[in-house]
C-alpha positions as CSV (number, residue, x, y, z in Angstrom):
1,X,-31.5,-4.0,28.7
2,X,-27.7,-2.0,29.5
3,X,-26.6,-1.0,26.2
4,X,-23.3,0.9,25.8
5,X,-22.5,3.9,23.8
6,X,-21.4,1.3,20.8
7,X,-24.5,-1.0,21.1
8,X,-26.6,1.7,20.4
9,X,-25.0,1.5,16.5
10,X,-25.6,-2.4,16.4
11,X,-29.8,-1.7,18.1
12,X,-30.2,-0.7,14.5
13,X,-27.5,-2.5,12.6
14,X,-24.3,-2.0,10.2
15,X,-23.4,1.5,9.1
16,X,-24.7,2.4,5.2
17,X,-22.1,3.4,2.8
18,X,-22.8,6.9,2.7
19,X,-20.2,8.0,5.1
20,X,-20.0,11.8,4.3
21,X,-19.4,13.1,7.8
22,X,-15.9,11.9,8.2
23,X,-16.2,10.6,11.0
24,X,-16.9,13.7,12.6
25,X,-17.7,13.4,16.5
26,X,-21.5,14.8,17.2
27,X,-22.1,14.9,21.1
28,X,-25.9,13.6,22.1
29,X,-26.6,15.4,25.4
30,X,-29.0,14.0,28.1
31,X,-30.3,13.8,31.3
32,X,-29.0,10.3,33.2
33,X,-33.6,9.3,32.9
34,X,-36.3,10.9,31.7
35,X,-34.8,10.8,27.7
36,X,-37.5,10.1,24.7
37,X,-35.7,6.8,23.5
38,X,-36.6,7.6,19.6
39,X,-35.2,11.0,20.3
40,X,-31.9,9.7,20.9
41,X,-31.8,6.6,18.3
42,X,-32.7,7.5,15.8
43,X,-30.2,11.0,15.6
44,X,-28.3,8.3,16.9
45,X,-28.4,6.2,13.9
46,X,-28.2,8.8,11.1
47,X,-25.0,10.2,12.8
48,X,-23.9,6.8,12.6
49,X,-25.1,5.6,9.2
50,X,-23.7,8.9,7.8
51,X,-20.4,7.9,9.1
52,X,-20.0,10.6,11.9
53,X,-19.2,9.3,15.7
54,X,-22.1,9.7,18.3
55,X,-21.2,10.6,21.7
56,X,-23.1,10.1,24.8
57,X,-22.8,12.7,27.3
58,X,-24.8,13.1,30.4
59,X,-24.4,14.7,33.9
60,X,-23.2,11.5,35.4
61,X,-21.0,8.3,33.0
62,X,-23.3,6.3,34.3
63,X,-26.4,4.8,32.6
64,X,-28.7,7.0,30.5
65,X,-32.5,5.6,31.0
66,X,-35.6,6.5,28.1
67,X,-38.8,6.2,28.0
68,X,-41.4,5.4,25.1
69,X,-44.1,8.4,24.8
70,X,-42.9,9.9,28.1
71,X,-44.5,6.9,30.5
72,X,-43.1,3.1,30.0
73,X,-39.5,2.4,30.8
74,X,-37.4,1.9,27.7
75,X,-33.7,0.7,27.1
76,X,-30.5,2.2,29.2
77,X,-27.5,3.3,27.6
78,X,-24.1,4.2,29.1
79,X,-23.0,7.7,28.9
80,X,-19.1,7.7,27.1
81,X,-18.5,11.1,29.2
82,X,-20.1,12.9,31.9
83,X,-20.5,16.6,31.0
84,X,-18.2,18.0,33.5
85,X,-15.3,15.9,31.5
86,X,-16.4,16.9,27.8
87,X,-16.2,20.2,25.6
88,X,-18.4,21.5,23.3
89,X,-15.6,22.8,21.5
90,X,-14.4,19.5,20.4
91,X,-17.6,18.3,18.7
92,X,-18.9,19.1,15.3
93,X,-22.8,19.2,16.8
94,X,-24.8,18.6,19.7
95,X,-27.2,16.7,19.5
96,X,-30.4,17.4,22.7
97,X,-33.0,15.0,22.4
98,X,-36.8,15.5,24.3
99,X,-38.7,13.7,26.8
100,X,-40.4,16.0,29.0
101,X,-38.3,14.9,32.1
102,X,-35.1,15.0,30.6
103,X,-34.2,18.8,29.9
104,X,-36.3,19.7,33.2
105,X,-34.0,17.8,35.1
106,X,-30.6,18.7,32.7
107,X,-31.6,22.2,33.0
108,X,-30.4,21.8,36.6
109,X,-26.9,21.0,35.9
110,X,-24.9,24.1,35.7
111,X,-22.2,21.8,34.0
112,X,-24.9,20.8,30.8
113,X,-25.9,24.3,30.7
114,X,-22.5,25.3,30.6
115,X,-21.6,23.3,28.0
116,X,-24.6,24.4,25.6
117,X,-23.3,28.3,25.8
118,X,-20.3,26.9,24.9
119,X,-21.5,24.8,22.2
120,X,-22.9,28.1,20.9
121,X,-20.0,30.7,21.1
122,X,-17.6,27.9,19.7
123,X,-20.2,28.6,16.6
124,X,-21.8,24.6,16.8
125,X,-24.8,23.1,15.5
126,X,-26.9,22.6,18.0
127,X,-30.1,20.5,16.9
128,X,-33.0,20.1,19.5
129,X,-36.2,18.0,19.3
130,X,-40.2,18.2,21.0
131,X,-39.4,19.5,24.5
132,X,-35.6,20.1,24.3
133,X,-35.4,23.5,23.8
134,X,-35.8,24.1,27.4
135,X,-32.0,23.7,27.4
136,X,-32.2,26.6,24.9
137,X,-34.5,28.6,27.3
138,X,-32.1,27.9,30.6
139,X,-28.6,28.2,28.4
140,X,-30.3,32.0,27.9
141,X,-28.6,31.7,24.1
142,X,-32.2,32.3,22.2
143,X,-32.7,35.7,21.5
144,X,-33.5,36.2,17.7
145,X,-33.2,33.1,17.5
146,X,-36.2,31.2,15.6
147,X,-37.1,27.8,16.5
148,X,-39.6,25.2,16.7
149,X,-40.7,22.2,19.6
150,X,-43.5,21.0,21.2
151,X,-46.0,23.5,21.3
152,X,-46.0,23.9,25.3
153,X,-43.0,25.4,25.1
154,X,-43.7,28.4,23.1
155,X,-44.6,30.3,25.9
156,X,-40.9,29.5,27.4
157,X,-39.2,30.2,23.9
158,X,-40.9,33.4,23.1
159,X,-39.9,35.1,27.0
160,X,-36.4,33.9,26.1
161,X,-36.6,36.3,23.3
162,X,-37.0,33.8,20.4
163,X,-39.4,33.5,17.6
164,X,-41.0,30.4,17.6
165,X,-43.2,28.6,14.7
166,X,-45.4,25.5,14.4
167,X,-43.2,23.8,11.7
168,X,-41.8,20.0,10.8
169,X,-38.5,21.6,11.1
170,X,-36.8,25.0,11.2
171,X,-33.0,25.7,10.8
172,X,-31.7,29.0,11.6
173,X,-28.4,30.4,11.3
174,X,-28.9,34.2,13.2
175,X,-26.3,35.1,15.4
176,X,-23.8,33.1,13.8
177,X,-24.7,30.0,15.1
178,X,-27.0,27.2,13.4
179,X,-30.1,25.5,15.3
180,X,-31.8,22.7,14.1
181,X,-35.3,22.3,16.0
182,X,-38.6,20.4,15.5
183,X,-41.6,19.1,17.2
184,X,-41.9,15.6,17.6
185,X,-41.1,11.8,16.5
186,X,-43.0,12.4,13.5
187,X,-40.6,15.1,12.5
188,X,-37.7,12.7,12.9
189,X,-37.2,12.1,9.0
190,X,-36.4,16.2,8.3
191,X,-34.9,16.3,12.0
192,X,-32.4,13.8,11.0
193,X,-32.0,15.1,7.7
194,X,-31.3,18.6,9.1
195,X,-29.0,18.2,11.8
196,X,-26.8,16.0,9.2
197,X,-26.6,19.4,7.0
198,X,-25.7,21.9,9.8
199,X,-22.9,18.7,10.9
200,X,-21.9,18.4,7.3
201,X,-21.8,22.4,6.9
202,X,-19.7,22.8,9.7
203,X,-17.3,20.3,8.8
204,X,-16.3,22.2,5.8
205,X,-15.5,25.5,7.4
């Protein structure tokens, strides 16, 4: 099933009242295939139901196709921008879901990677789920940086100069710049929870 940017809000239904991100833009960054679908809906929804304004973005505006547990097809959603057209600058986070084939193939863009680095020295909040800190690794912007994700990617994390932990979910403001990191589906619930902070946070600057 094609959804588009919008029908992702309506997979899960009406907005909640608590609209406390003012409508706030939050970019969702993927690979065109390859993308955990929970990884992006449910972000997806909290973004939504906290009355921000998810953005798809991926290397081509064309459809963005997930997976369920890394193996059978899920639903397709149309990317809003491509990342050559979008910056980071403009958003109030960014949003990198997991799946292992989706930041081993977004890795590859120079455009996605250029827009992470500029995610960061704009100063924001980048949030980053199970294997989606590779983006991290390639975007070279981890250094003192401490993180979490799925556990194969320590290795990865710690050469890029970063501390990583086995936690539900870390958030760490070094270097002037917040990241939002955790492990896996299960971690959703605090994932969601802290991504909407860092959003909210930077709102208020």
């Amino acid at each position: 099933m094609n959804q588009n940017a919008a029908g992702m809000q309506s997979l899960h239904g009406d907005s909640t009242d608590g609209r406390w991100l003012g409508r706030a833009p939050v970019a969702f960054l993927t690979s065109n295939s390859g993308v955990e679908q929970v990884e992006l809906t449910t972000p997806w929804k909290a973004v939504n139901d906290a009355g921000g304004e998810p953005v798809l973005i991926a290397p081509q505006r064309a459809p963005v196709r997930t997976v369920i547990d890394d193996v059978e097809p899920g639903a397709e959603f149309d990317a809003s921008l491509s990342v050559s057209q979008a910056r980071a600058a403009d958003f109030a986070g960014v949003v990198v879901p997991g799946g292992v084939a989706n930041p081993d193939s977004l890795r590859l863009e120079p455009d996605a990677v250029a827009f992470v680095r500029s995610a960061v020295e704009a100063g924001v909040p980048i949030a980053s789920i199970c294997h989606g800190p590779w983006m991290l690794v390639e975007a070279g912007v981890l250094a003192g940086k401490t993180l979490t994700s799925w556990p194969s990617l320590a290795t990865d994390i710690r050469n890029a100069g970063g501390n990583w932990k086995d936690a539900e979910v870390v958030t760490c403001t070094a270097n002037d710049w917040t990241l939002v990191t955790s492990r896996r589906p299960d971690d959703l619930p605090a994932f969601d929870e802290a991504m909407l902070a860092a959003v909210a946070a930077r709102q208020q600057q």
